[in-house]
C-alpha positions in Angstrom: -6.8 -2.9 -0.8 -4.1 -1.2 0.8 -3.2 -3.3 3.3 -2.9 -6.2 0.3 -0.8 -4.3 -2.1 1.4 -4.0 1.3 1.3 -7.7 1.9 2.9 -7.8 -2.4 5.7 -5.4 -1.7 6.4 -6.8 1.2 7.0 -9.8 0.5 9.0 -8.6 -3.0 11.4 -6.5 -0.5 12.2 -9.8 1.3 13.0 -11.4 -2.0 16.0 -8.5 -2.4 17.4 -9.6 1.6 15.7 -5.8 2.7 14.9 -6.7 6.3 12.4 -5.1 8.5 13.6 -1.9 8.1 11.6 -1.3 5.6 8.5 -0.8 4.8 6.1 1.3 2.0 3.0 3.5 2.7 0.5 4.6 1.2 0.8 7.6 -1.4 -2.5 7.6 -3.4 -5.7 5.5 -4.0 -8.2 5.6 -6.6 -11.2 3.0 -6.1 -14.2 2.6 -8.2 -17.6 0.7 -6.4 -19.5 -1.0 -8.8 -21.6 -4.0 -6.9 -22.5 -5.0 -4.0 -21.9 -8.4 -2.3 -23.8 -9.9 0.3 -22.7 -9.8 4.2 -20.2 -13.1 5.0 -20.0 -13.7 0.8 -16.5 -14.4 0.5 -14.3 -11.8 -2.0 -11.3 -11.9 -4.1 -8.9 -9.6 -4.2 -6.6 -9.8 -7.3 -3.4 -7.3 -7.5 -1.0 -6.6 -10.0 2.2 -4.4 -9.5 2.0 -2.4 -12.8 5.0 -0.2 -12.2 8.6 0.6 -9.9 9.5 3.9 -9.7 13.1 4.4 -11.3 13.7 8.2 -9.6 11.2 7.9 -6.8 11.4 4.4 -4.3 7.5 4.2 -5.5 5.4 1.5 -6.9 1.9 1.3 -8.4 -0.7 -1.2 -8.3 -3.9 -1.9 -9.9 -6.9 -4.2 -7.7 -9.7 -5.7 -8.2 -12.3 -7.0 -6.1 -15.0 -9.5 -7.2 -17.3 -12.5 -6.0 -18.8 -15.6 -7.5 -21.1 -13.3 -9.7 -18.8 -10.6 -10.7 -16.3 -7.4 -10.5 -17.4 -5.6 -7.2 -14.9 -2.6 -8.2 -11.4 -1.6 -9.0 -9.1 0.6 -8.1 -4.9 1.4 -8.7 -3.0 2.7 -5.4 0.9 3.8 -5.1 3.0 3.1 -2.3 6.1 4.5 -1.4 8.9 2.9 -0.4 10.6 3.7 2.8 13.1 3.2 5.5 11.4 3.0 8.9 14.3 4.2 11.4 14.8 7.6 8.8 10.8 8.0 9.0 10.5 7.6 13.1 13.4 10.0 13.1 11.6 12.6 11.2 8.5 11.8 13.5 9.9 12.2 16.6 11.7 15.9 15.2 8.0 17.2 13.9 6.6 15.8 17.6 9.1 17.8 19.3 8.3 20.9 17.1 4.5 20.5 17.3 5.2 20.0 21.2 6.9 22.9 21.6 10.4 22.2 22.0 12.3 23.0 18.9 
């Protein structure tokens, strides 16, 4: 679920010219499991942005999962939106803290 409500705001940054410097990650998930499928039954994923933060670079998402018989389960997940050089910056600071060295 994550990785396809990536794959959406992905491809909604691209549509506003934001190149691969950014990116989102994940913030929150809340999934429900209500069926099981069978092993190599194929599954559909259906997502739907539901909100963009105004204040906060954030948006949410609702999913659902299902098969030829029915909802498997549902869940809603937010993503932040960020700018990967500024997060690898902060990275490599709180490595060379945790390392020791600052």
């Amino acid at each position: 679920m994550e990785w396809a409500v990536r794959d959406v705001i992905l491809k909604e940054l691209q549509s506003y010219g934001l190149h691969e410097e950014w990116d989102s990650v994940g913030a929150h998930v809340t999934f429900e499991h209500s069926a099981a499928t069978l092993i190599g039954q194929p599954v559909e994923l259906v997502v739907r942005v539901t909100s963009v933060g105004d204040d906060k670079p954030t948006v949410d998402a609702e999913a659902v999962f299902r098969d030829k018989v029915g909802e498997l389960g549902r869940g809603t997940h937010r993503r932040m939106i960020v700018n990967m050089p500024k997060i690898r910056k902060r990275l490599l600071a709180r490595q060379e803290v945790l390392e020791g060295g600052g």
